[in-house]
Every structure is written in C-alpha cells, then in structure tokens.
PARO-238360 format. One line per field, with one value per residue: residue in three letters; x, y, z of N, C-alpha, C in turn. Coordinates in steps of 0.02 Angstrom, whole numbers, padded with zeros to 5 digits. Atoms other than C-alpha are relative to their C-alpha. Example, Ala and Ser with C-alpha at 12.3 -4.5 7.8 and 13.67 -1.06 7.14 Angstrom:
<recs>
gumi	(Ala | Ser)
n.c1	(00045 | -00042)
n.c2	(-00059 | -00059)
n.c3	(00000 | -00003)
ca.c1	(00615 | 00684)
ca.c2	(-00225 | -00053)
ca.c3	(00390 | 00357)
c.c1	(00045 | -00039)
c.c2	(00060 | 00055)
c.c3	(00000 | 00037)
</recs>
This chain:
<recs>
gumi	(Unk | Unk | Unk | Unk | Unk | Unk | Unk | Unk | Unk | Unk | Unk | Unk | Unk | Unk | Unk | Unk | Unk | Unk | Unk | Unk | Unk | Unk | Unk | Unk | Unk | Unk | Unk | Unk | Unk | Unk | Unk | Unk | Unk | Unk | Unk | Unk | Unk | Unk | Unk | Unk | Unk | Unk | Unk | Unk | Unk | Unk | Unk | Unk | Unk | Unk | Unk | Unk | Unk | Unk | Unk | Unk | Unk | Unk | Unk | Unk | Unk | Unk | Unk | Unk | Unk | Unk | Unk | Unk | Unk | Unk)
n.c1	(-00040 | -00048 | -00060 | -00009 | 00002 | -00078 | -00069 | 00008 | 00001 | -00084 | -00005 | 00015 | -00055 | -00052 | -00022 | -00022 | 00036 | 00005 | -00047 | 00016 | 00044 | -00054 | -00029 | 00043 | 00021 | -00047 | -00012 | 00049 | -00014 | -00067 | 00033 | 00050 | -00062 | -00040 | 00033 | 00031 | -00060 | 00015 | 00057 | -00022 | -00062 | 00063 | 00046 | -00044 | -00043 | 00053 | 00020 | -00061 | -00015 | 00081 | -00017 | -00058 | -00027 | -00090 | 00009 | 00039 | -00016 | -00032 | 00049 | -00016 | -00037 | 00037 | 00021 | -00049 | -00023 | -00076 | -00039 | -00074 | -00064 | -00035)
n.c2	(-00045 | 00040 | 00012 | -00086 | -00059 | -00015 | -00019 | -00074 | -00029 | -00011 | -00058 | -00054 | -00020 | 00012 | 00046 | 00030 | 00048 | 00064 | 00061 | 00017 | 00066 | 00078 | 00030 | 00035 | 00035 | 00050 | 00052 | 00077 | 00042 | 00045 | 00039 | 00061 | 00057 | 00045 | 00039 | 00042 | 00051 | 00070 | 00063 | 00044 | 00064 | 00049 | 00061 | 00062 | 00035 | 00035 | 00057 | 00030 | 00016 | 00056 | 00089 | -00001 | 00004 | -00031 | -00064 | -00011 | 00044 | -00048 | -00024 | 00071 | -00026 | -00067 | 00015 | 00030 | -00042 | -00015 | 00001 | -00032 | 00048 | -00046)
n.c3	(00039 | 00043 | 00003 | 00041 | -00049 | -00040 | 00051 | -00011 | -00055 | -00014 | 00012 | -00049 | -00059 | 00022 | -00002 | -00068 | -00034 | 00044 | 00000 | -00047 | 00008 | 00036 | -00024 | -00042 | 00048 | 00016 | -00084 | -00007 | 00078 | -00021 | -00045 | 00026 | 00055 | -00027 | -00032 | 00028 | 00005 | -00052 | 00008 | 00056 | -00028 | -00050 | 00043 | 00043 | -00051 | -00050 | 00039 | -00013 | -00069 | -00026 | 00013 | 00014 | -00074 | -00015 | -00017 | -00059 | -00051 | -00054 | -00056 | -00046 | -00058 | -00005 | -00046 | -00038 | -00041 | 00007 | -00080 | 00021 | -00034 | -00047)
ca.c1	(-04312 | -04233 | -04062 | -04067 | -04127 | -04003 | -03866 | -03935 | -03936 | -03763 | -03710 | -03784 | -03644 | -03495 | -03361 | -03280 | -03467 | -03477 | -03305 | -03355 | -03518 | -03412 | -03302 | -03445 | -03522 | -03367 | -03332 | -03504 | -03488 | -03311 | -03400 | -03534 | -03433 | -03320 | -03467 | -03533 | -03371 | -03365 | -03532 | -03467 | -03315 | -03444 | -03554 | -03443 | -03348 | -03498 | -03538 | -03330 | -03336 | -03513 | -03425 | -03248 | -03181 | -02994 | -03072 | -03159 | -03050 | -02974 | -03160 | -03156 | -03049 | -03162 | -03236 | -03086 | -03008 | -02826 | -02708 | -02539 | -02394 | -02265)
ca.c2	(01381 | 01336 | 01297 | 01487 | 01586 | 01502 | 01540 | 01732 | 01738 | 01701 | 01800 | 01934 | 01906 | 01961 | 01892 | 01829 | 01753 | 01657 | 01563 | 01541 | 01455 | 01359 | 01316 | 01240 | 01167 | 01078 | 01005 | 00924 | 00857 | 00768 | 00708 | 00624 | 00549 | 00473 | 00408 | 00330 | 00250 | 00154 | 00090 | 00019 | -00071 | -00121 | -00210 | -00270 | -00350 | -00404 | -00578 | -00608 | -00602 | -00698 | -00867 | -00835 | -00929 | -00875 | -00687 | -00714 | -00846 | -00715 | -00670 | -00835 | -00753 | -00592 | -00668 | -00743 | -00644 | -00608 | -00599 | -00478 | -00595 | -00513)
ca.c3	(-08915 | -09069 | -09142 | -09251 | -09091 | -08974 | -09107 | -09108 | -08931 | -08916 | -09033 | -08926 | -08801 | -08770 | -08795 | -08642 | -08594 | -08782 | -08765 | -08590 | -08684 | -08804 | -08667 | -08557 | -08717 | -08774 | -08570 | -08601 | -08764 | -08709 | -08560 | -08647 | -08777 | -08636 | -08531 | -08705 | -08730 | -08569 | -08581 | -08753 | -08678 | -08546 | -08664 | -08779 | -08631 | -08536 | -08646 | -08621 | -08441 | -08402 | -08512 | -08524 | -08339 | -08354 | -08341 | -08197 | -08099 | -07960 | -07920 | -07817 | -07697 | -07679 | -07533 | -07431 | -07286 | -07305 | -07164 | -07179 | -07152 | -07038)
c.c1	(00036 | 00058 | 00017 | -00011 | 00046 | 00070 | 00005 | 00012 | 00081 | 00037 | -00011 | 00058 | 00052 | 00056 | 00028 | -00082 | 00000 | 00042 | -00024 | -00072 | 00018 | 00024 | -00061 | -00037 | 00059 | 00014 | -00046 | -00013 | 00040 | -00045 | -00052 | 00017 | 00031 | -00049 | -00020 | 00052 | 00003 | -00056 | 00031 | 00013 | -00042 | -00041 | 00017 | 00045 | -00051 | -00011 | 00061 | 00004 | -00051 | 00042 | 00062 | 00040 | 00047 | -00013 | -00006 | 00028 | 00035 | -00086 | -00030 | 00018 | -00019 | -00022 | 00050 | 00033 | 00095 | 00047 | 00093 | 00041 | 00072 | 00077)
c.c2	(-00039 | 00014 | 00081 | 00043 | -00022 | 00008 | 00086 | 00026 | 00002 | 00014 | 00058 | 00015 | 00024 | -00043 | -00048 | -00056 | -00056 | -00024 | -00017 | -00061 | -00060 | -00044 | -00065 | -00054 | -00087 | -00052 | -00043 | -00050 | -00054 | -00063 | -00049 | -00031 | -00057 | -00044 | -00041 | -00047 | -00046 | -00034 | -00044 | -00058 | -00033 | -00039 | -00046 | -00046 | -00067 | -00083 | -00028 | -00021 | -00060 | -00089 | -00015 | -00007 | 00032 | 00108 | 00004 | -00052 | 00027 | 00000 | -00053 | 00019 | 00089 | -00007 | -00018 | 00063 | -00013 | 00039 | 00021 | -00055 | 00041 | -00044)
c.c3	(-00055 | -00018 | -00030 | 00061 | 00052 | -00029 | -00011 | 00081 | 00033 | -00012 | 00029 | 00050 | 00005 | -00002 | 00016 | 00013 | -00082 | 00012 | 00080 | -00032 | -00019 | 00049 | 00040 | -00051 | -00015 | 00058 | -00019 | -00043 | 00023 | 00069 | -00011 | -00037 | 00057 | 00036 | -00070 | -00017 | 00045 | -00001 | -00040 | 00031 | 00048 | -00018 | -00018 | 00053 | 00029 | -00012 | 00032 | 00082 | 00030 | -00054 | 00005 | 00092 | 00029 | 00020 | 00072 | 00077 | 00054 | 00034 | 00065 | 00080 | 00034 | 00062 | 00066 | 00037 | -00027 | 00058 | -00027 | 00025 | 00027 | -00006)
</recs>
C-alpha cells in the first residue's frame, strides 16, 4: 500500500480512531528515536571504555564476594 492510499484511508476514519492513529504513530516514532539514541551513546562510548582504564577500574571488583559488616 502506498503513502497516498494510507493517507486516504485514514482520512476515512473517524475521528476519535485517527488521533488514536496519530497517537500510536507518534509513541512509535519517540520510541525509535530513543532506542537510536542509546545505541549512539553506546558506540560512541564503546572505544572509551575498551582503552580508557580509569573507566573500567571498579569492574575488577565485579567478581569479588562482599560480606555485610554488622
């Protein structure tokens, strides 16, 4: 289907179900934007963390048990 007949067809509706489309439209829009954003920061990060020690010098202690002190 193309972009002119799903633009007629939703026109067709009324109007409670089109903002209902919009609405569902716009949720997924936002949503994919924000997932493409974190990747970003996830990329652009990625290089910093793999050479940069002082990032990564806690993960050391990722492994070590830890015992509540009372």
């Amino acid at each position: 289907m193309r972009t002119s007949e799903i633009i007629k067809e939703i026109q067709r509706l009324p109007i409670q179900k089109r903002i209902f489309v919009i609405e569902k439209t716009i949720h997924s829009l936002r949503k994919e934007e924000d997932t493409n954003q974190l990747k970003k920061a996830a990329d652009n990060l990625y290089s910093d963390y793999k050479s940069d020690k002082e990032l990564i010098a806690f993960s050391n202690l990722d492994f070590d048990d830890f015992y509540e002190a009372r």
